[in-house]
N, C-alpha and C positions, 0 to 999 in steps of 0.2 A: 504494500500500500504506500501511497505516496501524497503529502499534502501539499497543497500550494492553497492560494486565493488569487481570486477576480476581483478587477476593481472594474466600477464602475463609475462615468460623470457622463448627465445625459445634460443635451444644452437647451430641455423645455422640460415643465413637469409633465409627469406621466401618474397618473392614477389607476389606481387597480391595476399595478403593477405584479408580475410574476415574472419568475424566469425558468423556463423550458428546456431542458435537454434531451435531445431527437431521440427515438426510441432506438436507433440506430447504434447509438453509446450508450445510451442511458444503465446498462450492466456494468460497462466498465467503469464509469465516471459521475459523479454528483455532484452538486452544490446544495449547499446550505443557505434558503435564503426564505428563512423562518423570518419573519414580521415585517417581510417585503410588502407591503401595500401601496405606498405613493412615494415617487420619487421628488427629488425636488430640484430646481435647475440648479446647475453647477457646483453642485456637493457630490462631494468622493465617497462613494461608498463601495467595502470592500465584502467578498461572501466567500467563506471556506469551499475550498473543493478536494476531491479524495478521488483518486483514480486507485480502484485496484480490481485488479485482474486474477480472475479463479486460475487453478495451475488447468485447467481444462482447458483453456483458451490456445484457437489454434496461434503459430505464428503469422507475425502479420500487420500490416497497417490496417490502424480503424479509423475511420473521418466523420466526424458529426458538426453539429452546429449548439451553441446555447443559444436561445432567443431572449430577451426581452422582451415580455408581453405586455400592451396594455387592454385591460378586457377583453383575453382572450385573445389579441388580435397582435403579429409580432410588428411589433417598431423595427425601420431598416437599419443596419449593418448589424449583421448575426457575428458574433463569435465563432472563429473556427479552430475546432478541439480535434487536435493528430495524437492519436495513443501508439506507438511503437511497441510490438509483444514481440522478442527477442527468445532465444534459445537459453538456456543459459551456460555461463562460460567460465572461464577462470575469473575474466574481466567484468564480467556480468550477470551476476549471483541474487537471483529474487529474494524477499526477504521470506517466504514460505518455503524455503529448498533446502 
């Protein structure tokens, strides 16, 4: 498992705010974005994210999108999420192995 965060600054407010991850990734990869409801213009806001990959997983690139939604509806320029599943190696040791 591996964590990082997303930040976000959107330059108008957005209500009924949500953020979507395509179902495409949605196994490998999450966000956290528990009491997202309205955004506000030009404030930073940052939201945990955790990629982790079952040892099931074949190798291989996976490409998805996170959206930004407001009511349901995505706001334009998606996030694009590349997860790399690798073999593992001397140099490259999951933390599950």
């Amino acid at each position: 498992m591996q964590a990082s965060s997303v930040e976000l600054r959107a330059t108008r407010e957005i209500h009924n705010a949500s953020l979507f991850v395509v179902p495409k990734i949605a196994s490998l990869f999450s966000i956290e974005s528990a009491g997202l409801d309205d955004v506000v213009s030009e404030v930073e806001y940052s939201f945990p994210t955790k990629a982790e990959v079952p040892a099931s997983t074949l190798v291989g690139t996976y490409e998805g999108t996170v959206h930004l939604r407001e009511n349901k509806r995505t706001v334009p320029h998606t996030l694009k999420v590349l997860i790399h599943v690798v073999e593992p190696s001397s140099e490259s040791i999951p933390a599950q192995v």
